[in-house]
C-alpha positions as CSV (number, residue, x, y, z in Angstrom):
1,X,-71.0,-34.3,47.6
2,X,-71.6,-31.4,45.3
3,X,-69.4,-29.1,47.4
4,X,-66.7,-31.5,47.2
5,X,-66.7,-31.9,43.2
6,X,-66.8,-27.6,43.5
7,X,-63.4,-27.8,45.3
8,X,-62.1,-30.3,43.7
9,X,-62.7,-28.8,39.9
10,X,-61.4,-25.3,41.7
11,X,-57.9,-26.9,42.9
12,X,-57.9,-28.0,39.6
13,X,-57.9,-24.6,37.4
14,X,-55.7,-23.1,40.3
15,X,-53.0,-25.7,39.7
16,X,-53.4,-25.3,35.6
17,X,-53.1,-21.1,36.1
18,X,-50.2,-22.2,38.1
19,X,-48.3,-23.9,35.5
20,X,-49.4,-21.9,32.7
21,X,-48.0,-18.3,34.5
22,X,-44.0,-19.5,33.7
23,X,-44.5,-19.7,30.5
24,X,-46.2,-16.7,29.7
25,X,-43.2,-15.0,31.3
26,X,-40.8,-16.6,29.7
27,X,-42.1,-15.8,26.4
28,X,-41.8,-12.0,27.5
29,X,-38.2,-12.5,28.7
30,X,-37.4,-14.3,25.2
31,X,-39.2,-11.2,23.5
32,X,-37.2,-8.3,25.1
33,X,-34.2,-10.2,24.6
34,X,-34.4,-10.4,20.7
35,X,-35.4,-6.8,20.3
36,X,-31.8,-6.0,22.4
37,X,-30.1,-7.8,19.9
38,X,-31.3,-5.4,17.0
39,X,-28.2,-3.2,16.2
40,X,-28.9,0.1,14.6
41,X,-27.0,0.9,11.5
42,X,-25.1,4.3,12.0
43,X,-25.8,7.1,9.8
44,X,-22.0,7.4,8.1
45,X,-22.6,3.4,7.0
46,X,-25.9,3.9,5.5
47,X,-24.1,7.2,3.9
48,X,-21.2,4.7,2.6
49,X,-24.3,2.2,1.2
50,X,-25.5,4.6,-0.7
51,X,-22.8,5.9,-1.9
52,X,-22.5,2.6,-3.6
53,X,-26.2,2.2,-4.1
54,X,-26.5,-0.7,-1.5
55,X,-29.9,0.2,0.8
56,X,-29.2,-2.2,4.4
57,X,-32.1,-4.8,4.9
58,X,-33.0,-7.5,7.2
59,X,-31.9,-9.6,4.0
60,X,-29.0,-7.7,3.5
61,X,-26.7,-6.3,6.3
62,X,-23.8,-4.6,6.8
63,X,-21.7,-7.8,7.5
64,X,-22.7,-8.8,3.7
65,X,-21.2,-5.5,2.6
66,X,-18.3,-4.6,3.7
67,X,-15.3,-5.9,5.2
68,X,-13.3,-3.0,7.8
69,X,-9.3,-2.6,8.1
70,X,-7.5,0.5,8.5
71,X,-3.9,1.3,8.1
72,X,-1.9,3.2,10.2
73,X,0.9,5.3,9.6
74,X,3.6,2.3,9.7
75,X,1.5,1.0,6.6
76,X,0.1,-1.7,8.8
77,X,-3.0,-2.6,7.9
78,X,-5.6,-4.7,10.4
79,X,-9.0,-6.1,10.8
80,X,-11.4,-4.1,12.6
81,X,-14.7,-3.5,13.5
82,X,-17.9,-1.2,12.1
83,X,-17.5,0.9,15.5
84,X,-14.0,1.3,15.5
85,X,-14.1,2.0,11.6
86,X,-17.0,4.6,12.2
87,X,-14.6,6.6,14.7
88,X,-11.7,6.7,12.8
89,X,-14.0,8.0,9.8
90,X,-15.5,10.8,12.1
91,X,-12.2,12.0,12.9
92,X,-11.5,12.5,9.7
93,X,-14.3,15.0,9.1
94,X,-12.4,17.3,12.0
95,X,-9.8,19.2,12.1
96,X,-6.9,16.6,14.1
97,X,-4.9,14.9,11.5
98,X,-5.7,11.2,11.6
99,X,-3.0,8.8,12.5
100,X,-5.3,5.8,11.1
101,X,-7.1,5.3,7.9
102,X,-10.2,3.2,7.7
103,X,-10.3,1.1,4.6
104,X,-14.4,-0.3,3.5
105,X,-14.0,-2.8,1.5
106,X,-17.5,-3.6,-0.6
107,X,-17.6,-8.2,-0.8
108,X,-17.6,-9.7,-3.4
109,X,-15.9,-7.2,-5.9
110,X,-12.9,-5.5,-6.5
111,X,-14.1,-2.2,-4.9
112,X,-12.7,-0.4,-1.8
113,X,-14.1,3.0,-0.2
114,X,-11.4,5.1,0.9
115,X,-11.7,8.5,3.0
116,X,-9.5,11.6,2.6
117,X,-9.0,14.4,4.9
118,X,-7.7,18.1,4.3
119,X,-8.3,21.2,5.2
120,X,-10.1,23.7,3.3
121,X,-10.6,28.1,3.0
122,X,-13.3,27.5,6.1
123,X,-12.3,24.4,8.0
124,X,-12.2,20.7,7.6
125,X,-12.7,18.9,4.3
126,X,-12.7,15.4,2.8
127,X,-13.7,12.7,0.4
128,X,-14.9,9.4,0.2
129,X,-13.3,7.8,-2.8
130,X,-14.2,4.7,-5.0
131,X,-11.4,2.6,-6.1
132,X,-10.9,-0.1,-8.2
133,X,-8.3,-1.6,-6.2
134,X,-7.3,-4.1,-9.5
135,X,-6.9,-1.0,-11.7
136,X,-6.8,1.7,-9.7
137,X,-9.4,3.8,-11.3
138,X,-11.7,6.0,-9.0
139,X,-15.1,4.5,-9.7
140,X,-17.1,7.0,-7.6
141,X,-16.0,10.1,-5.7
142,X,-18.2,12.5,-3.0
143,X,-17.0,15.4,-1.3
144,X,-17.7,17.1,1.9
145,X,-17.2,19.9,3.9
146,X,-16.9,22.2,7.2
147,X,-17.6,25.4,6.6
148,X,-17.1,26.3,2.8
149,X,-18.8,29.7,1.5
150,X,-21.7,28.5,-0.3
151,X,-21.9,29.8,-3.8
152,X,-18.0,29.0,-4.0
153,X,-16.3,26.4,-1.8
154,X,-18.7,24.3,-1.2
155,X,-19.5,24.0,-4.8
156,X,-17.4,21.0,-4.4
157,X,-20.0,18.9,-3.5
158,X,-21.2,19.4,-6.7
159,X,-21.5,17.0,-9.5
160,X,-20.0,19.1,-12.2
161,X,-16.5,19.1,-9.8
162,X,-16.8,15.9,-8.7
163,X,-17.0,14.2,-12.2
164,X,-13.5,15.6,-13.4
165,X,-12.5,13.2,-10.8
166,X,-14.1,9.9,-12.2
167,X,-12.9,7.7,-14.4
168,X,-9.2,8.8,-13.4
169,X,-6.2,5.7,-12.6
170,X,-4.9,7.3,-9.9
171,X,-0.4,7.2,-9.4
172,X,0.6,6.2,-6.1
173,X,3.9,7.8,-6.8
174,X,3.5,11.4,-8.2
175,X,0.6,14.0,-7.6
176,X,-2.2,12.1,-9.9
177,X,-4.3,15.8,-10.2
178,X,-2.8,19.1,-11.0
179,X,-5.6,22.3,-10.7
180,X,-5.6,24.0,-14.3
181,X,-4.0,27.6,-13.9
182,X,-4.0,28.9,-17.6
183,X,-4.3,27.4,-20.7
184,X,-0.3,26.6,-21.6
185,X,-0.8,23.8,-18.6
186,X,0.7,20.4,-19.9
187,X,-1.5,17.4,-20.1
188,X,1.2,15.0,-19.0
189,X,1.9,17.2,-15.7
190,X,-1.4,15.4,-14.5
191,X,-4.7,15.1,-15.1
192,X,-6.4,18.8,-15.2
193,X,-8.7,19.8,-13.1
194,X,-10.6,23.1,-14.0
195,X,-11.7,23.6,-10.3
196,X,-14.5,25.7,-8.6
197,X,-15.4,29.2,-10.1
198,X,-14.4,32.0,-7.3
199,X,-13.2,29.7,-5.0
200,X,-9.6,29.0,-5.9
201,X,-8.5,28.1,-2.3
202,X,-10.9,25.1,-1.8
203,X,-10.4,23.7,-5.0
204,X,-6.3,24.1,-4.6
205,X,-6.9,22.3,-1.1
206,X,-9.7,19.4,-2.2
207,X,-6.8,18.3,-5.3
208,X,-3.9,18.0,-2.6
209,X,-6.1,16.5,-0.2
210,X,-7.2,13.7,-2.9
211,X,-3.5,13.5,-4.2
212,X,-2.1,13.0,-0.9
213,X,-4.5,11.0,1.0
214,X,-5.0,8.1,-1.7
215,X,-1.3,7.8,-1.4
216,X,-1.4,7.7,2.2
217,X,-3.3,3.9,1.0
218,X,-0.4,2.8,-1.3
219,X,1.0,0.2,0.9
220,X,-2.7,-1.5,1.1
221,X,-3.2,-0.8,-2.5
222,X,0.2,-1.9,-4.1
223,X,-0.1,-5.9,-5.7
């Protein structure tokens, strides 16, 4: 009789192992298949968030940011992703002329990010720029660079450049920044820009490429 209960409690926690082993695993599945569905934020957004002092959270994403378009050279401008925006933005940082602009518009204000391309004394150069796209006024600007000399060109990543910038309504006409030469130059010829010390090539080429590329935007930015 005893032998009997023995087997008969056995069976028993055999059968419960049984059922319980499916739902251990499925648990695991479930787990591996949230941590897949973690996107990483690439570096060049996070360097766009803090460009606009935004720091990407599990309570704040990228998706409550900013909205992507670009516009291409027919002045069409579309909806597009994070990775597509991210590649055009790259290519702007090399050498090949880009043949479409990503646009980063920040929610909820009136505040777009807008990139610039040119080509400095030692290679490729750009901008990010701030806009206000209701007035027009450049809110924020940050440069960057190739291969600049450092001690001249690539001074331009420095504040005391970029600031002479700031605060400017940019024309979508006419050339909105003109590089000071001597001291007869005429205020209403543009806004002067006093450029880098020693390193009049980059700051010649980092005005044009701010003048020219914003107005490469005027179709999106017109009212």
């Amino acid at each position: 009789m005893k032998t009997k209960i023995i087997m008969l409690l056995l069976g028993f926690l055999l059968l419960n192992c049984k059922d319980r082993t499916p739902a251990i695993k499925q648990i695991d599945n479930t787990s591996v298949t949230q941590e897949k569905e973690i996107t990483p934020v690439p570096s060049e957004i996070n360097d766009l968030g803090e460009f606009i002092s935004i720091a990407f959270s599990d309570s704040l994403t990228v998706d409550d940011v900013f909205n992507f378009k670009k516009i291409d050279l027919n002045n069409v401008v579309t909806s597009i992703d994070m990775t597509q925006s991210v590649l055009l933005y790259k290519k702007m940082t090399k050498r090949e002329k880009a043949t479409s602009f990503p646009i980063f518009e920040v929610k909820n204000t009136n505040n777009v990010i807008l990139p610039v391309q040119g080509l400095g004394f030692g290679g490729p150069i750009w901008a990010i720029v701030l806009l206000d796209i209701n007035t027009l006024e450049i809110k924020n600007i940050a440069f960057d660079h190739f291969a600049e000399s450092d001690g001249y060109g690539a001074a331009m990543t420095h504040s005391t450049f970029e600031d002479e910038f700031i605060g400017t309504v940019i024309n979508l006409e006419d050339d909105t920044f003109m590089m000071q030469k001597n001291l007869d130059s005429r205020i209403d010829d543009g806004v002067i820009i006093d450029g880098i010390s020693g390193a009049t090539m980059t700051s010649s080429a980092a005005i044009q490429m701010v003048n020219e590329g914003l107005k490469r935007y005027k179709e999106y930015l017109r009212p």
